[in-house]
Structures are given as C-alpha cells and as structure tokens.
MMTF fields as JSON, N, C-alpha, C and O atoms, coordinates in Angstrom:
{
  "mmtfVersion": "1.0.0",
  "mmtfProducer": "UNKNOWN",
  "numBonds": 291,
  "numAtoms": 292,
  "numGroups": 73,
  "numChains": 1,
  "numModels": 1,
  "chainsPerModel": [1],
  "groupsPerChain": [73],
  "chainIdList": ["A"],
  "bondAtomList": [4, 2, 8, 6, 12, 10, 16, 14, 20, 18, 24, 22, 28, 26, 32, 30, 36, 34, 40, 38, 44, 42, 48, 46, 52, 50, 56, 54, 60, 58, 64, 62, 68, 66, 72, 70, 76, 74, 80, 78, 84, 82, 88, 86, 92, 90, 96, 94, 100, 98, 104, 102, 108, 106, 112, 110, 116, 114, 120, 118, 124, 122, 128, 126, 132, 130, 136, 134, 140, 138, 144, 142, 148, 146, 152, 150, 156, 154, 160, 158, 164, 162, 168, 166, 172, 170, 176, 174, 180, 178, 184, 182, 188, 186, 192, 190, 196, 194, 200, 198, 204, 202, 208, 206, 212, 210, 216, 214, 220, 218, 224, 222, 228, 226, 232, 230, 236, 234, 240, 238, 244, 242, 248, 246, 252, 250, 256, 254, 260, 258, 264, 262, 268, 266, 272, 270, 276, 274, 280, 278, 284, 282, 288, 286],
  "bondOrderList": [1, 1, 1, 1, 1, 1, 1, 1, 1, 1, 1, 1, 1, 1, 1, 1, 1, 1, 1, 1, 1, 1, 1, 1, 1, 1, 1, 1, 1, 1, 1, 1, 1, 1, 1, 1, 1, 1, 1, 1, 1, 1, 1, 1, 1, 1, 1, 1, 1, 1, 1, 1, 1, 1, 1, 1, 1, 1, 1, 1, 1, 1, 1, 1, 1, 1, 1, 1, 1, 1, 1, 1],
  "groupList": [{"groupName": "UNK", "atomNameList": ["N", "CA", "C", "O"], "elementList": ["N", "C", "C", "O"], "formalChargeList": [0, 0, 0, 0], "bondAtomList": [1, 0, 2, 1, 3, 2], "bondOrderList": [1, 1, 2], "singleLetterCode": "X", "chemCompType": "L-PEPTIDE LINKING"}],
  "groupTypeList": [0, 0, 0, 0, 0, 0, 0, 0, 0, 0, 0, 0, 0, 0, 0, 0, 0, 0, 0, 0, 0, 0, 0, 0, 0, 0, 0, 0, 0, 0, 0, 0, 0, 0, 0, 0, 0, 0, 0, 0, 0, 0, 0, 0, 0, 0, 0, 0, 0, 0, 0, 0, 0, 0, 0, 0, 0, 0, 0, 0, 0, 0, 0, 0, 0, 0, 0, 0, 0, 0, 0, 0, 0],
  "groupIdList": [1, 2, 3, 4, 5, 6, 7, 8, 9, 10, 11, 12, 13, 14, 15, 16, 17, 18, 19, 20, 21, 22, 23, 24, 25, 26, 27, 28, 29, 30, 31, 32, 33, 34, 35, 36, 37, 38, 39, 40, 41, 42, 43, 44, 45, 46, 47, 48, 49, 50, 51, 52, 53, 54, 55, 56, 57, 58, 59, 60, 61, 62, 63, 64, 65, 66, 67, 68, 69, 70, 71, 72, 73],
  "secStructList": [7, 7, 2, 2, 2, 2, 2, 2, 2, 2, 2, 2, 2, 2, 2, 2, 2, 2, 2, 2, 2, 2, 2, 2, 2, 2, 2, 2, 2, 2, 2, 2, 2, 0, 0, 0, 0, 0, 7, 7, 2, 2, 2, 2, 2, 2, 2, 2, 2, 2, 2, 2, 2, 2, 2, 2, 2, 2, 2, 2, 2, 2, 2, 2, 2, 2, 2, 2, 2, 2, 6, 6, 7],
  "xCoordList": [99.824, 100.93, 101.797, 101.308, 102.986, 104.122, 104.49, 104.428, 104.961, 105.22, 105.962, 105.658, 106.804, 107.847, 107.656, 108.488, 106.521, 105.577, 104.592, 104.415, 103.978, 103.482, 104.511, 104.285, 105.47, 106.474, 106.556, 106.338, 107.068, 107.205, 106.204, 106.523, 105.154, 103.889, 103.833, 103.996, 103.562, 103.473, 104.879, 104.639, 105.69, 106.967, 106.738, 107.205, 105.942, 105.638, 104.536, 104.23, 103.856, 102.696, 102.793, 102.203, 103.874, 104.609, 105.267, 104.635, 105.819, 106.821, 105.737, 106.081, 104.756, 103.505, 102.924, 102.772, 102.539, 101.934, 103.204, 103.112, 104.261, 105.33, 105.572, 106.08, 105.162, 105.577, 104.851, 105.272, 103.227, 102.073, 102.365, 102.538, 102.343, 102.52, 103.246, 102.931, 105.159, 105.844, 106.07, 107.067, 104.887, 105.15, 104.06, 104.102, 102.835, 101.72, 102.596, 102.69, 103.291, 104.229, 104.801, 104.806, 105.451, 106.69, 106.104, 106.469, 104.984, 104.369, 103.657, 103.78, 102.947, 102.227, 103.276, 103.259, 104.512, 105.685, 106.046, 106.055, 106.294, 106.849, 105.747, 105.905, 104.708, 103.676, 103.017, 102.27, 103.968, 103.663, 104.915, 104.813, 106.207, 107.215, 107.778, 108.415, 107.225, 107.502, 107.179, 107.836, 106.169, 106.168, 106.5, 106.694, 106.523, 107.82, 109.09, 109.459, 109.727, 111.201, 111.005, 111.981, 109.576, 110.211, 110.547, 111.444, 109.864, 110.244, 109.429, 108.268, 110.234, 108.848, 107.778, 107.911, 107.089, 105.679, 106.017, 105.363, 106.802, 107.357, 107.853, 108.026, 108.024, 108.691, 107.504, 107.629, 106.323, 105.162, 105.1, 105.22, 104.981, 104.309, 105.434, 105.043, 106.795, 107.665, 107.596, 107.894, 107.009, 106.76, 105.452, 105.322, 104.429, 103.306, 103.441, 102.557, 104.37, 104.814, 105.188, 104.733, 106.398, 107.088, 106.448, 106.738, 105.054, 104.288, 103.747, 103.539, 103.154, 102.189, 102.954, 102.482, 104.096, 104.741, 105.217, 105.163, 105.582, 105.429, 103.692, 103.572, 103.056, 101.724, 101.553, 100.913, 101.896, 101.454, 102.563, 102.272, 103.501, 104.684, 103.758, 103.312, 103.005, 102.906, 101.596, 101.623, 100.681, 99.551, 99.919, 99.066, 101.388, 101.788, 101.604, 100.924, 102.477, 102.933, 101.568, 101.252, 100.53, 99.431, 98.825, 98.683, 98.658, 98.18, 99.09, 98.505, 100.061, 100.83, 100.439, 100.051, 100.505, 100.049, 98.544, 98.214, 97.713, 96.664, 96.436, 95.615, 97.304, 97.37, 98.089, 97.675, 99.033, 99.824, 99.012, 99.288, 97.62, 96.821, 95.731, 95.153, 95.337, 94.418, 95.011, 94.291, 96.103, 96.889, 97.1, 97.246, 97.131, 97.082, 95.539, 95.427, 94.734, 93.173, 92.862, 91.769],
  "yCoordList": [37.293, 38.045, 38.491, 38.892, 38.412, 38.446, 40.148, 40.828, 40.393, 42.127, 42.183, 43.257, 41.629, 42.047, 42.066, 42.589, 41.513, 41.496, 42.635, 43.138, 42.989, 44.382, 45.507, 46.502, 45.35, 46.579, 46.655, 47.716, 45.074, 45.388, 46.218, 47.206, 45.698, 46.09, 47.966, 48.916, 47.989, 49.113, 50.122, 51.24, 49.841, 50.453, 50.486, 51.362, 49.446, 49.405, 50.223, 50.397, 50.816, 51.078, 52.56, 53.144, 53.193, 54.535, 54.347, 55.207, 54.041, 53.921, 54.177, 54.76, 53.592, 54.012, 55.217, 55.718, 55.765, 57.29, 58.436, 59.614, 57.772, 58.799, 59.037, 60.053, 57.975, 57.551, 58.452, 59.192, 58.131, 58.468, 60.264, 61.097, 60.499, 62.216, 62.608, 63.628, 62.117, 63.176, 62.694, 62.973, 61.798, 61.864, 62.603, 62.857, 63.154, 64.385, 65.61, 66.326, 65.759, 67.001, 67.336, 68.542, 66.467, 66.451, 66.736, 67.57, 65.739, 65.952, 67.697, 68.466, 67.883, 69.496, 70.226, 70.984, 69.879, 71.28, 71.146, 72.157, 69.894, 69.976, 70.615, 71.189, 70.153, 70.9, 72.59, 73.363, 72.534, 74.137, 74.851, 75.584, 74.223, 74.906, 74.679, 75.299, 73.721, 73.304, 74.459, 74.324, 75.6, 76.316, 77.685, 78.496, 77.755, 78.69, 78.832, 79.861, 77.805, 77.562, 77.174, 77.092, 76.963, 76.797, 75.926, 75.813, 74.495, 72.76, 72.691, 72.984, 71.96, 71.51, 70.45, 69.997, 70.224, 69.73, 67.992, 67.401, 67.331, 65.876, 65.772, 64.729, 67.156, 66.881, 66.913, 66.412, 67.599, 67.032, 65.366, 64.74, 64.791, 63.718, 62.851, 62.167, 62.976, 62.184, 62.198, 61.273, 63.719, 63.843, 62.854, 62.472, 62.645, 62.357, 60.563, 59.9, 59.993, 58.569, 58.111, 57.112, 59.23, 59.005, 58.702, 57.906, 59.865, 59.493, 58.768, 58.195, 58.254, 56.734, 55.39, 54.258, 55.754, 54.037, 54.643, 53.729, 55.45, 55.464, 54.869, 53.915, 55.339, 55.428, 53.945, 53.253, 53.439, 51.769, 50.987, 49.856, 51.421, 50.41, 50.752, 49.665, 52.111, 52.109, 51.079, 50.216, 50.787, 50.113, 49.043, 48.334, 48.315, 46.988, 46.592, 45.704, 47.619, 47.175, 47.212, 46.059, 48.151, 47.969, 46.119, 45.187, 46.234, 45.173, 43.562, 42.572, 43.727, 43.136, 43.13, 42.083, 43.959, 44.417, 43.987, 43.685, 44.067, 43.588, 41.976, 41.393, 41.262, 39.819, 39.357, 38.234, 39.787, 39.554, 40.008, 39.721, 40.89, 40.731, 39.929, 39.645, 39.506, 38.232, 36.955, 36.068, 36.788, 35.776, 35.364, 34.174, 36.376, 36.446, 36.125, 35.342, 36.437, 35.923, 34.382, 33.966],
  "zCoordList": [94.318, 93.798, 94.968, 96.024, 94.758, 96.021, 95.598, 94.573, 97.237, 97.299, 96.216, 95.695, 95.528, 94.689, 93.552, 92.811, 93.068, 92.084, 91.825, 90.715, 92.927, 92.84, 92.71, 92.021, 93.284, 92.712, 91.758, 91.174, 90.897, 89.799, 88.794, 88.132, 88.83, 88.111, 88.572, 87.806, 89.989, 89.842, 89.3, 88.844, 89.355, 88.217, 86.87, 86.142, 86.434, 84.883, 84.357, 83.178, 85.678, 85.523, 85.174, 84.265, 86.306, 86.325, 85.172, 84.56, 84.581, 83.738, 81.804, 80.776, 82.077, 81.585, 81.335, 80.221, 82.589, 82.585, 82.473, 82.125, 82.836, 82.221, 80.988, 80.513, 80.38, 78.695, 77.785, 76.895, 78.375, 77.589, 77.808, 76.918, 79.497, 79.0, 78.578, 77.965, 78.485, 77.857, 76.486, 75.821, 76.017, 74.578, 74.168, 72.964, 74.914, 74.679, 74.55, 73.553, 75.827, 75.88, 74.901, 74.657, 74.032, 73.24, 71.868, 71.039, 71.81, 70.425, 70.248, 69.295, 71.498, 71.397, 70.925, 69.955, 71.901, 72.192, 70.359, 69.656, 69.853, 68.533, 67.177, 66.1, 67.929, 66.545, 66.746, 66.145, 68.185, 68.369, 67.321, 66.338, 68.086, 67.353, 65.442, 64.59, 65.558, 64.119, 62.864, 61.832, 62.94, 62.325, 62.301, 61.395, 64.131, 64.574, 63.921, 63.354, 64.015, 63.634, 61.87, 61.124, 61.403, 59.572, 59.37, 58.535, 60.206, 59.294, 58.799, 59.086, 57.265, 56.437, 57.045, 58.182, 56.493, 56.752, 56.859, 57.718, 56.199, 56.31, 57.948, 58.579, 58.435, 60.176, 61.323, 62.44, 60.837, 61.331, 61.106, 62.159, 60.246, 60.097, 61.079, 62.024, 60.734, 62.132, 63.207, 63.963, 63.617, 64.767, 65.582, 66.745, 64.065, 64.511, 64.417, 64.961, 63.838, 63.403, 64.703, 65.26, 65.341, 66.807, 67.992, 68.886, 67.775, 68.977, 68.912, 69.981, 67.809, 67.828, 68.061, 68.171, 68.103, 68.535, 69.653, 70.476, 70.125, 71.801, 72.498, 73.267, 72.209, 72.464, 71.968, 72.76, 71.064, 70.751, 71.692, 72.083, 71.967, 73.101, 74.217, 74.584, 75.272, 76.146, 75.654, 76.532, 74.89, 74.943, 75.14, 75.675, 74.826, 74.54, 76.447, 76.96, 77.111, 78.365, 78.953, 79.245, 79.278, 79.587, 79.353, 80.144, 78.233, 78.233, 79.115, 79.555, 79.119, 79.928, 81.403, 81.92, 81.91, 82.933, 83.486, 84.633, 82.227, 82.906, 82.773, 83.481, 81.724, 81.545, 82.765, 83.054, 83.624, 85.13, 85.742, 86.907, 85.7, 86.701, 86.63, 87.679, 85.585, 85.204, 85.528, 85.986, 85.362, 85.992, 87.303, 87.583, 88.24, 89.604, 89.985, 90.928, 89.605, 90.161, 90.133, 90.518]
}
C-alpha cells in the first residue's frame, strides 16, 4: 500500500470515529432534551431511525476499510 493510500484510509478511518461519536452525542443530547422541550414521542423514534443509518453508513465504510486492507496483504 503506497503512502497515499494510507492517508487515505487513515482519513476514512477518522472520518469514522467522528461519525460514530457525534452521532452518540447527538442522539443522548436529543433523548435528553426531547422531553425537556415537550416533543411528542414519534421525535424519539427519528431521532433513533437517524442514528442507526449513521451508525449503518459508518459500518459500511469500516468494512471498506478493512476489504483495502485485505487487499493489500
């Protein structure tokens, strides 16, 4: 694998653990405030729809990631 190849990967990789926490962040902060502020209960479940396809895209790239490193061996 050429240096420019590991950049890449490792960018995808960051790009990853950024994903996964501020969609933890986002989801806590929203199911904290959600009954603070008085949304009905259908704005939980979007909230909870939102994070799982963040969380299923970051699984997508992972797996990418490790098929370009199976590839390289």
């Amino acid at each position: 694998m050429s240096e420019q190849d590991d950049k890449a990967l490792a960018r995808k990789g960051r790009m990853v653990g950024l994903v996964i926490a501020g969609t933890m962040l986002i989801w806590i902060a929203a199911n904290f405030m959600g009954p603070v502020l008085g949304l009905p209960g259908r704005y939980v479940f979007l909230f909870d729809f939102a994070a799982l396809a963040a969380l299923f895209w970051a699984m997508v790239l992972i797996y990418q990631m490790w098929q370009a490193r199976r590839a390289d061996k």
